[in-house]
Steps between C-alpha positions, in 0.01 A plus 500: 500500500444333151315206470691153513267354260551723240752409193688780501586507896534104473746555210712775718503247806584225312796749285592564900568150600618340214704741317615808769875442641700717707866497480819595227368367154687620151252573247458433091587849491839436691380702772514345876139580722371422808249362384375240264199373309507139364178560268531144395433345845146664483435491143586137467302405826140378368304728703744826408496399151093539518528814654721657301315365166236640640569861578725506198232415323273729668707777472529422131096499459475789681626791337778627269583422167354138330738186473524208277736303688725521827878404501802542695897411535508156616551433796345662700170652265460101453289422747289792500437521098344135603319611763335777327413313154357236687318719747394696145338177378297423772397869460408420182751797319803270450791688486803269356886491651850524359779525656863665381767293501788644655726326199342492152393141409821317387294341236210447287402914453756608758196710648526679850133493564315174576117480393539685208261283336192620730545897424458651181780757408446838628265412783507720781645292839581543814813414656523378842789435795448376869760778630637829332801653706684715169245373234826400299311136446172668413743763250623239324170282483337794303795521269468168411105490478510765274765338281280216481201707301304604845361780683592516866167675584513417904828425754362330845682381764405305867736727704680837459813528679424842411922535403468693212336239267173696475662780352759301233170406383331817449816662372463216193184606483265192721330493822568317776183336700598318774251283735742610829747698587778430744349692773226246447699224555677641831181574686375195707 
């Protein structure tokens, strides 16, 4: 049995209570599950947004390919590209956020990315969501990264539905980490 005090057991608990439903839901994607995982209820709870700063940021440290900055499609990468440059300060390796519109700005430089200003052109980043189903959100966040003059070096993710979003990744080319999977979730 894992250990309740450790992050990454406290984060899949937490993912459990807060953002687990059973029931008919209709997803982004159009399709109907179900199941459902409201990300945002963890990632916006203090404790979850530590936790998943933390692994993220972890994970990120750990291994793989070297990052200049971490971003994602607002809304829900908001939260966690918070989480994991301020968990990244305290580290002392701060890693600065943006976030992609979902509109381009409808003024001033009619940019898509916010925080720009913190990442110098071609940097390599990483890209993050709270929940990939298709990977249509995390598709399009690379297209428009890459139009902006980066290098999506990394693609992470809290939970894998495990619905074919892993592999719309790797067929553009990225890999998927994700901290859970949906079996992870269901178990008790």
């Amino acid at each position: 049995m894992p250990d309740a005090a450790d992050p990454r057991e406290r984060l899949r608990r937490l993912l459990r209570r807060l953002s687990y439903r059973e029931g008919t839901f209709r997803l982004t994607s159009g399709r109907t599950s179900p199941y459902y995982i409201d990300g945002k209820q963890t990632t916006l709870s203090a404790e979850g947004a530590y936790l998943c700063g933390r692994l993220l940021f972890e994970r990120l440290a750990g291994g793989g390919a070297e990052v200049a900055a971490v971003g994602g499609v607002t809304l829900g990468a908001d939260p966690l590209v918070t989480a994991v440059a301020v968990v990244s300060h305290l580290e002392g390796r701060p890693l600065p956020a943006f976030i992609i519109r979902k509109r381009p700005k409808g003024h001033g430089t009619g940019s898509w990315i916010e925080g720009k200003g913190n990442i110098p052109e071609g940097s390599p980043v990483a890209l993050l969501e709270d929940v990939v189903t298709t990977g249509g959100t995390l598709l399009e966040a690379v297209r428009r990264t890459e139009a902006e003059g980066y290098r999506v070096a990394r693609v992470l993710t809290v939970v894998d539905r495990g619905e074919g979003g892993a592999e719309a990744l790797a067929a553009a080319g990225h890999r998927l980490e994700a901290l859970f999977t949906l079996e992870d979730l269901r178990r008790a």
